[in-house]
C-alpha positions in Angstrom: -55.2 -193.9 19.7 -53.6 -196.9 19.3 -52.8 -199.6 22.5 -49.1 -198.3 22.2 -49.9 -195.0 22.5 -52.3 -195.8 25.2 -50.0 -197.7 26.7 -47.1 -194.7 26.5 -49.0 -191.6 27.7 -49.9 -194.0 30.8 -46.6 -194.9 31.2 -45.1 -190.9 30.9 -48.4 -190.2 33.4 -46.9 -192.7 36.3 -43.7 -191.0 35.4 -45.1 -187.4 36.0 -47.0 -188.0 38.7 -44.3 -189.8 40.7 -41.9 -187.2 40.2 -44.6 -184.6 40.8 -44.9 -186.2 44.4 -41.2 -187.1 45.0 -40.7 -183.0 44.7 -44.1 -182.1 46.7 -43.2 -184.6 49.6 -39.3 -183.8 49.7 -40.6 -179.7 49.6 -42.7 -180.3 52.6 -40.2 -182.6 54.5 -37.1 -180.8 53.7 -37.6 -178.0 55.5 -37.3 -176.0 52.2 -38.1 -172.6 53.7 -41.5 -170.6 54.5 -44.5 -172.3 52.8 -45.8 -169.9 50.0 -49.6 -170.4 49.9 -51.6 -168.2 47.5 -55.4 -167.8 46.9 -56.4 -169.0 43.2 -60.1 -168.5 42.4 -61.4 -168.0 46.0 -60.8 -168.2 50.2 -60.7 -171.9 49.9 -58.9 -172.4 46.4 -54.8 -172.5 48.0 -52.0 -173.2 45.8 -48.3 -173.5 47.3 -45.1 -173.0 45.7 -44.9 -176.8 45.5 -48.5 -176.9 43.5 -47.0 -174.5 41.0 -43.5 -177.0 40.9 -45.3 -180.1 41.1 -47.7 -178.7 37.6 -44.1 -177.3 35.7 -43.1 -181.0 36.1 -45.9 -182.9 35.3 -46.1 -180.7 31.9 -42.4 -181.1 31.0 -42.8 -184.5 31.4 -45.6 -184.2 29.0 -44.2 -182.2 26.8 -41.3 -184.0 26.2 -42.7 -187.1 24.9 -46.1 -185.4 23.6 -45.2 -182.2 21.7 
């Protein structure tokens, strides 16, 4: 990889990442509705519906720049 590249997919990362947290935090503090939480691999292994949103948005953002 070269230092641009490097340099991009850190900069799409930030990106995801902060929008990832922008839509977990504003979820939680909103007052969106009941809080979803599923099981995933075992008792202690939770996921939320804002897990699940927060992961479709970091891999859009992702995927948009890395196809």
């Amino acid at each position: 990889m070269t230092p641009e590249t490097l340099s991009l997919a850190r900069d799409v990362a930030v990106s995801a990442a902060r929008a990832a947290g922008e839509l977990i935090r504003d979820g939680l503090a909103g007052g969106a509705g009941t809080l979803k939480i599923d099981r995933k691999s075992g008792i202690t292994d939770l996921v939320t519906q804002f897990d699940l949103a927060a992961e479709r948005t970091i891999l859009a953002h992702i995927e948009a720049v890395f196809p």
